[in-house]
C-alpha positions as CSV (number, residue, x, y, z in Angstrom):
1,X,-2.4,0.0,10.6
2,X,-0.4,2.3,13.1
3,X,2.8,0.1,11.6
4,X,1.8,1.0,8.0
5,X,1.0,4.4,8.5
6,X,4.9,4.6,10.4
7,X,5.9,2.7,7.0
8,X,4.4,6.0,5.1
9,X,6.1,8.6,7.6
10,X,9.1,6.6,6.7
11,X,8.7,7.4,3.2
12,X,8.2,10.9,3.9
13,X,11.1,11.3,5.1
14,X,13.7,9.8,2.9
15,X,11.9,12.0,0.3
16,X,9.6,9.9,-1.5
17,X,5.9,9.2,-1.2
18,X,4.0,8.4,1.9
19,X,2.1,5.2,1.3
20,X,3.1,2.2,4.3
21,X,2.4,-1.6,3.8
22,X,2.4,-4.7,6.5
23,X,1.8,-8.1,6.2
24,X,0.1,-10.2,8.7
25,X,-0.3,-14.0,8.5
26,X,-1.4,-15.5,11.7
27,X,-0.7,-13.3,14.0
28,X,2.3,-12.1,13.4
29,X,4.2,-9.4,11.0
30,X,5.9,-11.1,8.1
31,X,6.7,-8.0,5.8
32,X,6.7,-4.4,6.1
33,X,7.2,-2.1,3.6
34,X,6.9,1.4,1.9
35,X,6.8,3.5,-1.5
36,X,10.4,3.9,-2.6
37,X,10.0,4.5,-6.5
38,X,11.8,7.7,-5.7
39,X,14.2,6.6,-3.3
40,X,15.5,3.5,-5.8
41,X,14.5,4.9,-9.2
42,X,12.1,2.0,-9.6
43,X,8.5,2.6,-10.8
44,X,7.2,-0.7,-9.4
45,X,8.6,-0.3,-5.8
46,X,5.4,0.7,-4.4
47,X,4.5,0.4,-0.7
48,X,2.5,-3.3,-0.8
49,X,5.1,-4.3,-3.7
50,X,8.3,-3.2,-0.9
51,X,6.4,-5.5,1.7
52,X,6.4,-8.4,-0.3
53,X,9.9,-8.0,-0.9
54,X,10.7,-8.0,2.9
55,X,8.4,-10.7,3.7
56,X,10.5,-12.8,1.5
57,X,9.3,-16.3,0.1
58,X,6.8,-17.2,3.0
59,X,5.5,-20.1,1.3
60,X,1.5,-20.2,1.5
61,X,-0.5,-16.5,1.7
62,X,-3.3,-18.3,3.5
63,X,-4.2,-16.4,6.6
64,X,-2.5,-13.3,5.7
65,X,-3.6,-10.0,5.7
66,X,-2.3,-7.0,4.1
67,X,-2.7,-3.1,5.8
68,X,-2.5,-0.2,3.5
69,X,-2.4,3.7,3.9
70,X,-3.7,4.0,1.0
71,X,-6.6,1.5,-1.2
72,X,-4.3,-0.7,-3.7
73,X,-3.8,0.4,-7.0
74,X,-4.0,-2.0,-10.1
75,X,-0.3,-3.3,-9.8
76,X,-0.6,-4.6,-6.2
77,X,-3.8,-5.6,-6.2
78,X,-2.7,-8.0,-8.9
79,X,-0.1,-8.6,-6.7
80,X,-2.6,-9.6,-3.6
81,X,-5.0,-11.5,-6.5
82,X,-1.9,-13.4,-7.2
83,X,-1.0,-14.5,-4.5
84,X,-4.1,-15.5,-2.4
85,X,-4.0,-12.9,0.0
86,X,-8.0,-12.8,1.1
87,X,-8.5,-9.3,3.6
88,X,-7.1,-6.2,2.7
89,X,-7.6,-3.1,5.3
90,X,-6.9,-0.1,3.6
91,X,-6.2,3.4,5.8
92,X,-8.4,5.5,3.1
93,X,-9.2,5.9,-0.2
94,X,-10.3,9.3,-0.7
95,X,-7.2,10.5,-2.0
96,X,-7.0,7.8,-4.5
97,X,-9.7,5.3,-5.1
98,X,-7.3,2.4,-6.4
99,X,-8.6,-1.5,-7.1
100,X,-10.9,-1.9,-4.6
101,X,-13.2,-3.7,-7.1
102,X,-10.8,-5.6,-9.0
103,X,-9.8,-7.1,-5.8
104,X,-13.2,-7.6,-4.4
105,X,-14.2,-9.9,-7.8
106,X,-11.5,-11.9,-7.3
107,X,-12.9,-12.9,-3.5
108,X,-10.7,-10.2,-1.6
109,X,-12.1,-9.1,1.4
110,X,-11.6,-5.3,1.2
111,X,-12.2,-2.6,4.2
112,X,-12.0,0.7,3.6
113,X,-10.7,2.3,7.4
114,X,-11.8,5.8,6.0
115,X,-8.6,7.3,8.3
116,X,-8.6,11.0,8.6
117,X,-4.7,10.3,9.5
118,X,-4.3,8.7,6.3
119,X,-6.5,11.6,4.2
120,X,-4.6,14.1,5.7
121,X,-0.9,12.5,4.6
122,X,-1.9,11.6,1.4
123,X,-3.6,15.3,1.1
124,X,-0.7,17.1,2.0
125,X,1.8,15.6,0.3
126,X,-0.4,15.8,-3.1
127,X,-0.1,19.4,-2.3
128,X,3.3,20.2,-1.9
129,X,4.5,17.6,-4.8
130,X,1.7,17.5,-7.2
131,X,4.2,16.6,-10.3
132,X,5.5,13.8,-7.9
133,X,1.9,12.0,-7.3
134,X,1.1,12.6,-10.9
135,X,4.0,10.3,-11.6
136,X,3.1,7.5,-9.1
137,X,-0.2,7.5,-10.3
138,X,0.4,7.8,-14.4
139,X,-1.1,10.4,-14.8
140,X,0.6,13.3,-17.3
């Protein structure tokens, strides 16, 4: 998780929004990612989305395990559903209660970390760019 949440710090500062990703399968980091719709105009570049794009075409997602700041939204939790990932950690989901269900009825193994690291980001930047979150979320 301390690689996601760098992911999200990493977002941060190239102006966008602070949400890491990192993919583990055996062992070993495979992807990392992090939220760049603002950075590359692209409403589907979210954090989990960017880390499957950098782990490339790893063949099978058995064994692998994806670490979140923040609990999955809809999109990539189709996106774990799809492809077989099967434990999910996520840094919080306070901020933003995402597809914990969704991913759980389709066998996901989700844990909620509960990080006060993670709250606090999140918080924060939902403060200073309300009209920014609202956008990554959908929300008018």
């Amino acid at each position: 998780m301390k690689l996601a949440i760098a992911e999200a710090q990493q977002g941060i500062q190239e102006g966008g929004i602070p949400i890491g990703s990192v993919l583990v399968k055996d062992g070993k980091i495979v992807g990392r990612g992090h939220n760049k719709r603002v950075q590359d105009a692209d409403p589907v570049t979210h954090a989990e989305i960017d880390c499957l794009r950098n782990a490339g075409r790893i063949g099978s997602y058995r064994g692998t395990t994806l670490y979140s700041t923040l609990m999955p939204c809809y999109l990539c939790a189709g996106a774990v559903v799809q492809f077989g990932i099967k434990k999910v950690y996520a840094g919080e989901s306070e901020t933003f209660s995402g597809a914990k269900e969704f991913m759980q009825a389709h066998g996901v193994e989700v844990i909620d970390l509960d990080l006060e690291e993670c709250k606090k980001m999140m918080r924060d930047f939902i403060q200073e760019k309300p009209e920014l979150w609202n956008e990554d979320i959908g929300v008018d």
